[in-house]
KOLVO-981600 format. One record per residue (C-alpha): residue in one letter; x, y, z; residue number from 1. Coordinates in nm, 3 decimals. Layout:
% residues N
ZAKE  code     east    north       up  pos
ZAKE     a        X        Y        Z  NUM
...
***
This chain:
% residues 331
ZAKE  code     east    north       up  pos
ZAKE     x   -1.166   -5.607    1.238    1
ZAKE     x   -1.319   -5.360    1.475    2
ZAKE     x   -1.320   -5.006    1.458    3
ZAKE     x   -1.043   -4.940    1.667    4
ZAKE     x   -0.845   -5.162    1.494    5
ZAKE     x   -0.953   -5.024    1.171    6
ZAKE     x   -0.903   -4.678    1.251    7
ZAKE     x   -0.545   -4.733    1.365    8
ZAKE     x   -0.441   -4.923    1.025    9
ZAKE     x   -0.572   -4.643    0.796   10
ZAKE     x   -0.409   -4.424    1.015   11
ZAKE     x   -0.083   -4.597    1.011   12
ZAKE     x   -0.082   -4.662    0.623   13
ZAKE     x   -0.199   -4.266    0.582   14
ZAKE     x    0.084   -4.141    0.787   15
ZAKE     x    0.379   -4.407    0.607   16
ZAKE     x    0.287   -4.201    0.336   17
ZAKE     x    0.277   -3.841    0.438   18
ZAKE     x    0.629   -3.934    0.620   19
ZAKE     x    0.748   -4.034    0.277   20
ZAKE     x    0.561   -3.752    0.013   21
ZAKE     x    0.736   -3.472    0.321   22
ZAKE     x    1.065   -3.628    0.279   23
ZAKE     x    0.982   -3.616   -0.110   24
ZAKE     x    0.899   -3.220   -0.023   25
ZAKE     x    1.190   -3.169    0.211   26
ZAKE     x    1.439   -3.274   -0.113   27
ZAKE     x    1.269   -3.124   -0.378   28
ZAKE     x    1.228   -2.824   -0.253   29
ZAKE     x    1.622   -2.786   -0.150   30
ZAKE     x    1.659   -2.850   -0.512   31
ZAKE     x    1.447   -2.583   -0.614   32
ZAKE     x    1.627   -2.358   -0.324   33
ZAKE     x    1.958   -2.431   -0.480   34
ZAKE     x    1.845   -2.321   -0.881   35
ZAKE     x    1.696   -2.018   -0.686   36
ZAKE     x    2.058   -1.951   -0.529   37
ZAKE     x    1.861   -1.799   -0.227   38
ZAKE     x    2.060   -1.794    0.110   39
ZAKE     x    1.993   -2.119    0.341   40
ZAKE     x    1.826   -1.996    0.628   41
ZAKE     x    1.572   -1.828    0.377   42
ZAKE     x    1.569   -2.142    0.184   43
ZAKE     x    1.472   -2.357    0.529   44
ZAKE     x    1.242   -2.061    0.604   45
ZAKE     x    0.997   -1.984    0.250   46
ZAKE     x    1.067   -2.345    0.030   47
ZAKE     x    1.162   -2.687    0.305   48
ZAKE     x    0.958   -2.509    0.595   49
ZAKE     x    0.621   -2.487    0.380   50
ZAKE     x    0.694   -2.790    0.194   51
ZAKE     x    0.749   -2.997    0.513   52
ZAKE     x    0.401   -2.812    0.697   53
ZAKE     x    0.236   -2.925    0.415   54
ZAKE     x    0.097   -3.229    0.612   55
ZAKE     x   -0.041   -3.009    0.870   56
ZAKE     x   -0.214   -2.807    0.600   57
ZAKE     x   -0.367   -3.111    0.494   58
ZAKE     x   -0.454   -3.265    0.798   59
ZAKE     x   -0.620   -2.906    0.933   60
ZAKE     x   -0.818   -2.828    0.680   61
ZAKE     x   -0.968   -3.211    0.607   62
ZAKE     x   -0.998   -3.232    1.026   63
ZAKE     x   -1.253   -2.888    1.021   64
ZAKE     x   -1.378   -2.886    0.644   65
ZAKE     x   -1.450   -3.278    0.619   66
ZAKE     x   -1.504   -3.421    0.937   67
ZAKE     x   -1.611   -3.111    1.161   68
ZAKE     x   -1.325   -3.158    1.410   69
ZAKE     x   -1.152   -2.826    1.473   70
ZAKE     x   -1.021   -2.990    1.839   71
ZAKE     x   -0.795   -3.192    1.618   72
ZAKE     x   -0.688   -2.959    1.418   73
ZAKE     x   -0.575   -2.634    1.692   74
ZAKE     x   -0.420   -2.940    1.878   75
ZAKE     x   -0.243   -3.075    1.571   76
ZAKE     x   -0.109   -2.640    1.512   77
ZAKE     x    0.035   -2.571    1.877   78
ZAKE     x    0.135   -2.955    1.896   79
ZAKE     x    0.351   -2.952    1.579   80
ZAKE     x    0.546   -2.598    1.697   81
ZAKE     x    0.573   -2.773    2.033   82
ZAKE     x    0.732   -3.099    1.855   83
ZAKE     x    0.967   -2.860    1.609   84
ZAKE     x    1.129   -2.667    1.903   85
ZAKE     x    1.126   -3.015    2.098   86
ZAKE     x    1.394   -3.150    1.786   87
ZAKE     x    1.581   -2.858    1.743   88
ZAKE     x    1.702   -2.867    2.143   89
ZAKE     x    1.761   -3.250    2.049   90
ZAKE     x    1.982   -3.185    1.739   91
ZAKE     x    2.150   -2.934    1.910   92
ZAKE     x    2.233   -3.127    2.203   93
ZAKE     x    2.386   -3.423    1.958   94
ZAKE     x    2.568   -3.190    1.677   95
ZAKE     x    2.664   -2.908    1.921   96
ZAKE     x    2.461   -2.590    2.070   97
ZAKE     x    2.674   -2.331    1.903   98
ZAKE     x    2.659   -2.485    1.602   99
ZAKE     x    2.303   -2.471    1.578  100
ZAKE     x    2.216   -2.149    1.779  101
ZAKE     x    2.527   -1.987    1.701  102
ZAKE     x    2.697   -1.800    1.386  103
ZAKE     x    2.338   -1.683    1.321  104
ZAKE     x    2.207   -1.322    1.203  105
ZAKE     x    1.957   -1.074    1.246  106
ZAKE     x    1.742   -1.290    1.000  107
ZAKE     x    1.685   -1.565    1.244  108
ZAKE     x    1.621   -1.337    1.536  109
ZAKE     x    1.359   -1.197    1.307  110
ZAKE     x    1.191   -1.512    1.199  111
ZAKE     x    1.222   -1.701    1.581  112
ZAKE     x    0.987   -1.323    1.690  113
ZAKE     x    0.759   -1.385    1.412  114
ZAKE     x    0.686   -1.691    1.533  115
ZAKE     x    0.648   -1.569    1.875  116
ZAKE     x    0.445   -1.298    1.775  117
ZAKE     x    0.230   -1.528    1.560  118
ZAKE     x    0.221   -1.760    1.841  119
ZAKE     x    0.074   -1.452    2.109  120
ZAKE     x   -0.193   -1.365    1.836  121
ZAKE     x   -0.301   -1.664    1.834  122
ZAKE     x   -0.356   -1.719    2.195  123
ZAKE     x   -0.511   -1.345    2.272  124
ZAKE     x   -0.775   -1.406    2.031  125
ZAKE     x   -0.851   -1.751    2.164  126
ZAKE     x   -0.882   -1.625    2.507  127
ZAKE     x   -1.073   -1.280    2.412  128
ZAKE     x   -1.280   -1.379    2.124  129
ZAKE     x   -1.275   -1.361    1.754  130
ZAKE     x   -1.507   -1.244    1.500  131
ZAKE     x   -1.584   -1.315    1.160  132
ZAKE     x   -1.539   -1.050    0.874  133
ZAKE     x   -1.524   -1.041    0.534  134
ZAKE     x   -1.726   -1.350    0.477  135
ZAKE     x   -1.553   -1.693    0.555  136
ZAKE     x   -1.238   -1.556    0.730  137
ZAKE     x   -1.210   -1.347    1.097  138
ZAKE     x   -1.047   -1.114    1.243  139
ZAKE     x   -0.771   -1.322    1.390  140
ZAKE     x   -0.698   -1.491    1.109  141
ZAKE     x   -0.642   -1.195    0.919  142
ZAKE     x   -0.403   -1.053    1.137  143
ZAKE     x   -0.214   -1.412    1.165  144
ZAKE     x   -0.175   -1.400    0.797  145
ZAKE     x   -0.086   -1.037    0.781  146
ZAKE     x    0.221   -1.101    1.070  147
ZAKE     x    0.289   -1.348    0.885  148
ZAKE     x    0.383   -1.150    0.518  149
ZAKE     x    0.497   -0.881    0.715  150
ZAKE     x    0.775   -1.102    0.925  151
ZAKE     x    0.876   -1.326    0.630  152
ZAKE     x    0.941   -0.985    0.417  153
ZAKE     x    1.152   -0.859    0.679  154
ZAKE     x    1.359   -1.178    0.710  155
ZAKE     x    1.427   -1.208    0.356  156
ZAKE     x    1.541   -0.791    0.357  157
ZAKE     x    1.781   -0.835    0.647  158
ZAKE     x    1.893   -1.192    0.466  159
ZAKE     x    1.979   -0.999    0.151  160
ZAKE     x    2.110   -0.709    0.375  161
ZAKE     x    2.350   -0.966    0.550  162
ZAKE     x    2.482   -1.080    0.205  163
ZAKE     x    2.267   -1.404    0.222  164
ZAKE     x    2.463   -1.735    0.063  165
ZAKE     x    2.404   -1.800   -0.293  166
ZAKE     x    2.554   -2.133   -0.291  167
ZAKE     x    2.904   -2.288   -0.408  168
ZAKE     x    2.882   -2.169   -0.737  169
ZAKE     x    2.894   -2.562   -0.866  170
ZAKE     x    2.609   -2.725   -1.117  171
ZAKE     x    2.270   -2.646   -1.015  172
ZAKE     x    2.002   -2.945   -1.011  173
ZAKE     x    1.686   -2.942   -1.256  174
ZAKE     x    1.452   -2.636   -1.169  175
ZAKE     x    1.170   -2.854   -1.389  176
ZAKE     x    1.241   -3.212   -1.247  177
ZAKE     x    1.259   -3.068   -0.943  178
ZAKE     x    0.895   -2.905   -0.966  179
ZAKE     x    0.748   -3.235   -1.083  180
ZAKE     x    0.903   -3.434   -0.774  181
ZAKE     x    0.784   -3.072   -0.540  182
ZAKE     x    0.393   -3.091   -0.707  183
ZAKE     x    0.390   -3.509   -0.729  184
ZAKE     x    0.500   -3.516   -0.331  185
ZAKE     x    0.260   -3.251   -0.246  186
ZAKE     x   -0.004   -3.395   -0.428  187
ZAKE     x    0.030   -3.753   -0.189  188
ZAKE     x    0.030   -3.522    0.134  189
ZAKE     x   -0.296   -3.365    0.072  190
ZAKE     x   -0.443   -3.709   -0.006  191
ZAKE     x   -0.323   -3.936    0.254  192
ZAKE     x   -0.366   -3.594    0.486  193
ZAKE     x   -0.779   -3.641    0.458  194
ZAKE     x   -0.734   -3.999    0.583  195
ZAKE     x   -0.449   -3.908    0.836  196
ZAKE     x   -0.736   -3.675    1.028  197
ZAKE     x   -1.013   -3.868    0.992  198
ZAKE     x   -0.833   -4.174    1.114  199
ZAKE     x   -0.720   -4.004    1.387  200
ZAKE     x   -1.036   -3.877    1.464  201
ZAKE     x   -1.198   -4.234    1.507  202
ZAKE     x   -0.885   -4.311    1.725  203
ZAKE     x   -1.024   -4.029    1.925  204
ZAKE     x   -1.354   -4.160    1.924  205
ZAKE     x   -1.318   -4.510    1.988  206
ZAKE     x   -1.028   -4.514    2.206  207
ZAKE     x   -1.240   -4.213    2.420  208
ZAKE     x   -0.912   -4.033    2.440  209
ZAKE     x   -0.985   -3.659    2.365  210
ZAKE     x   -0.964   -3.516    1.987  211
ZAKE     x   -0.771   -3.226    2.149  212
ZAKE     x   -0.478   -3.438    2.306  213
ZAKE     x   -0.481   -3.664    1.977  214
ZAKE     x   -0.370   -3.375    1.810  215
ZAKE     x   -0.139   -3.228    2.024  216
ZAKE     x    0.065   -3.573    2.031  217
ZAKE     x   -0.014   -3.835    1.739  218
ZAKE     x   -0.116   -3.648    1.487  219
ZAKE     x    0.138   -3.334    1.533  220
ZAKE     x    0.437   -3.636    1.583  221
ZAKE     x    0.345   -3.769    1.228  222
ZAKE     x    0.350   -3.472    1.044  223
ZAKE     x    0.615   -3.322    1.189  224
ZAKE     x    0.863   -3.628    1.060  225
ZAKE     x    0.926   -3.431    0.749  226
ZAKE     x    1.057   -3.146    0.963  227
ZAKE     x    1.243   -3.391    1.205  228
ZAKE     x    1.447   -3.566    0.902  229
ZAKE     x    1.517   -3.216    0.738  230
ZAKE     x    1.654   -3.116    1.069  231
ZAKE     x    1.877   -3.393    1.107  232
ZAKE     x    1.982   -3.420    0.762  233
ZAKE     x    2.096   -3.073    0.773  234
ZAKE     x    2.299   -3.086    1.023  235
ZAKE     x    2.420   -3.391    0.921  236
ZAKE     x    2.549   -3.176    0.611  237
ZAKE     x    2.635   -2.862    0.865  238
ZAKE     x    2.388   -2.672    0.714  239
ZAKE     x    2.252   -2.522    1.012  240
ZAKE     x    2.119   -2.219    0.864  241
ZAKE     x    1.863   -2.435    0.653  242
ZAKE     x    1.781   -2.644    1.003  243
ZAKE     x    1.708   -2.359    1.200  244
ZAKE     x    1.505   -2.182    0.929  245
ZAKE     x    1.340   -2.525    0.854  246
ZAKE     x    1.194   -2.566    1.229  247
ZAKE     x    1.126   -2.176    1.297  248
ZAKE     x    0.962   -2.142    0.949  249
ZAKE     x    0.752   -2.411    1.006  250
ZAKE     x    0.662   -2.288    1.332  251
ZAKE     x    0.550   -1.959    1.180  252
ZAKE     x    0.373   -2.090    0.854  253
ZAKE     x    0.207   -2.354    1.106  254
ZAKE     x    0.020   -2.101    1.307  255
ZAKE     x   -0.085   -1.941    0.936  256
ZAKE     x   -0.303   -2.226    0.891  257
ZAKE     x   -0.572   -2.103    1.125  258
ZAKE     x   -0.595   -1.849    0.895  259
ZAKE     x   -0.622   -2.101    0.617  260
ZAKE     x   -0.804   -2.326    0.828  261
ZAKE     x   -1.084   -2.045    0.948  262
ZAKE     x   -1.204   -2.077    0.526  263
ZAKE     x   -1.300   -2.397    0.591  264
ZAKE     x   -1.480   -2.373    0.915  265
ZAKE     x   -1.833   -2.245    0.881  266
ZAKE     x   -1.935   -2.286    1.264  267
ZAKE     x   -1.724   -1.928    1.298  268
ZAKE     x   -1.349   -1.866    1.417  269
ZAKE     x   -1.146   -2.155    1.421  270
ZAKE     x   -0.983   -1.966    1.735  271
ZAKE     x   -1.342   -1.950    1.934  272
ZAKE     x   -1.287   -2.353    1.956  273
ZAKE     x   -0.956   -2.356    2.130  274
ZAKE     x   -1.011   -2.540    2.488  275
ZAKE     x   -0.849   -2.580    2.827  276
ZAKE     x   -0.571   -2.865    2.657  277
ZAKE     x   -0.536   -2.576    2.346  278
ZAKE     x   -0.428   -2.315    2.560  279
ZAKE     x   -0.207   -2.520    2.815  280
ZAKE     x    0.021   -2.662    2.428  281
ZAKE     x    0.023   -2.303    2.271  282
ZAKE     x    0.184   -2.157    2.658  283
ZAKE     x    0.397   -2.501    2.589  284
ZAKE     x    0.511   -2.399    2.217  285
ZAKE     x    0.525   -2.011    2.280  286
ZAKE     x    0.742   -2.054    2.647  287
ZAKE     x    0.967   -2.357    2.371  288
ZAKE     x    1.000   -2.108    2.079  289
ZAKE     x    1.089   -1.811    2.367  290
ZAKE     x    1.355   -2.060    2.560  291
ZAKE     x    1.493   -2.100    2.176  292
ZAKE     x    1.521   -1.756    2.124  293
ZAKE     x    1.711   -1.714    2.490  294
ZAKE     x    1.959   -1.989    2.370  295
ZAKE     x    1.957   -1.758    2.029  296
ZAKE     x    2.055   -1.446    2.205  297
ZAKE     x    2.351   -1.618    2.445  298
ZAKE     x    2.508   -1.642    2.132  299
ZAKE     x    2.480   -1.243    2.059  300
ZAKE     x    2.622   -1.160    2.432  301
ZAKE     x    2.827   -1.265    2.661  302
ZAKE     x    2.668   -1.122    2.919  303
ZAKE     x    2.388   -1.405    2.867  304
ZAKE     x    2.578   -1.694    2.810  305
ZAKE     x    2.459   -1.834    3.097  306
ZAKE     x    2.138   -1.880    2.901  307
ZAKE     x    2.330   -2.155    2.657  308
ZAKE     x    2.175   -2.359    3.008  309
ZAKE     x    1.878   -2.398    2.863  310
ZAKE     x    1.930   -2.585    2.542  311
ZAKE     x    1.898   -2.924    2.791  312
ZAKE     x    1.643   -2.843    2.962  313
ZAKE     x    1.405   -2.799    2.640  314
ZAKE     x    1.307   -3.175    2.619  315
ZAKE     x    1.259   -3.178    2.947  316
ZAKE     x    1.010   -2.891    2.926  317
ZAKE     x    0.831   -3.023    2.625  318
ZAKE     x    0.783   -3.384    2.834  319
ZAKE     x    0.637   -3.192    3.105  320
ZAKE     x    0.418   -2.987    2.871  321
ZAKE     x    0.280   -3.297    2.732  322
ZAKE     x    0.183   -3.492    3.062  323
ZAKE     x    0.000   -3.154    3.100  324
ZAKE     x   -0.205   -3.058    2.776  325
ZAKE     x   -0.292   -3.471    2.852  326
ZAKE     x   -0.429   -3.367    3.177  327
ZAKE     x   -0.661   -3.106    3.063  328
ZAKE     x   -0.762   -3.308    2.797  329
ZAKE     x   -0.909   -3.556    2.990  330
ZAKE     x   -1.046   -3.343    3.263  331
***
């Protein structure tokens, strides 16, 4: 079997079971939401939205810290927010645009700017520079992770100030079988994780396609399934509040893993390495997020209603996006 081939099995067989350990993480951790009796778009934001990014933890870290490829994993950040905003606008166009983007508080508003914000920080530092401090971490990174707190606080405070939604008062699950399925699940997704990126990597290699556009599409696709079936599921159930904090959350805590990430890279800031491809998929996911929030805020006004117009056109967008983060990749 030759490389190629090789590389392509492992990295099949890796991602079957990140797909099913996020799916593992996306249930557990709604049963550990629902002993908590925390509100559901907090619940999709803190508990499913980590849980399901967990593969991208695991793929960024092993693609700078064990095989030196920090292409892969800025591509396999910006790529995964792109994706996330990509299957909300889907969902929403199946279940029903108000129903997703509307009946929602000041506590999503909050968490879709974090995002944004989080999203902008990322991209001034990349084009401006960043600097190391305090030993293994930089300047950028601190400030990601320090939006980061800072927006997550204030969702939960205007959650709690809205009344939040403690749940339907019936039998809660099993706070300790619950942890064991959370920790057993996560503990899968940081293992196959190492083999996801450097599978991918030697994809990269031997196919000759760029590490950069690798991660922007195959390797942000696969582990952004966990947040995909969350989505869906939720809505499925009409819990819309845990599928919109799901897909935002994870966009925020995704961009936090450059801060994570920038522990494990010793060549200096993870944000130094961003390229041409980089740049054109974190414009992509910040002008996705953005058209979100627009959709968001026709909801708050009638005077931009006309805005509900561009729930359609976000696959569209994304599609475009895509053929052009491929360009620059190969140029």
């Amino acid at each position: 079997m030759d490389t190629l081939s090789s590389a392509i099995l492992v990295f099949l067989v890796s991602a079957a079971f990140v797909i099913a350990a996020g799916i593992g993480l996306a249930r557990f951790g709604d049963e550990l939401a629902e002993a908590t009796g925390w509100g559901k778009l907090w619940v999709g934001t803190l508990l499913v939205g980590i849980a399901t990014s967990l593969p991208e933890v695991a793929v960024n870290v092993s693609a700078v810290w064990l095989d030196d490829n920090p292409g892969l994993a800025l591509g396999n950040v910006f790529g995964a927010n792109m994706i996330n905003v990509f299957v909300i606008g889907v969902v929403a166009l199946v279940f029903g645009v108000p129903n997703l983007f509307g009946n929602q508080g000041r506590d999503t508003e909050l968490l879709i700017l974090t995002g944004l914000g989080l999203v902008a920080l990322a991209l001034g530092f990349g084009a401006f520079g960043d600097v190391k401090v305090l030993g293994p971490t930089s300047v950028g990174g601190l400030l990601i992770g320090a939006l980061y707190v800072y927006g997550m606080r204030r969702v939960y405070l205007a959650g709690r100030a809205a009344g939040g939604d403690a749940g339907d008062g019936g039998e809660r699950p099993s706070a300790r079988n619950a942890w064991i399925g959370f920790l057993a699940s996560a503990a899968v997704v940081i293992f196959a994780g190492r083999y996801l990126a450097s599978s991918a990597d030697a994809i990269a290699q031997a196919s000759g396609i760029s590490a950069s556009f690798i991660g922007v599409l195959l390797v942000s696709i696969v582990t952004t399934l966990p947040e995909g079936s969350v989505t869906i599921a939720a809505s499925l159930r009409r819990s819309y509040g845990i599928a919109m904090g799901n897909v935002y959350g994870s966009c925020a805590f995704n961009i936090t893993i450059i801060f994570i990430a920038d522990f494990f890279h010793t060549r200096g800031p993870l944000l130094r390495e961003m390229q041409a491809a980089h740049f054109a998929a974190a414009i992509a996911a910040f002008a996705l997020m953005g058209m979100g929030y627009l959709v968001f805020k026709s909801f708050q006004s009638r005077a931009l209603a006309p805005l509900r117009a561009l729930a359609p056109a976000i696959p569209v967008v994304y599609i475009g996006a895509l053929y052009a983060v491929y360009v620059l990749a190969q140029g």
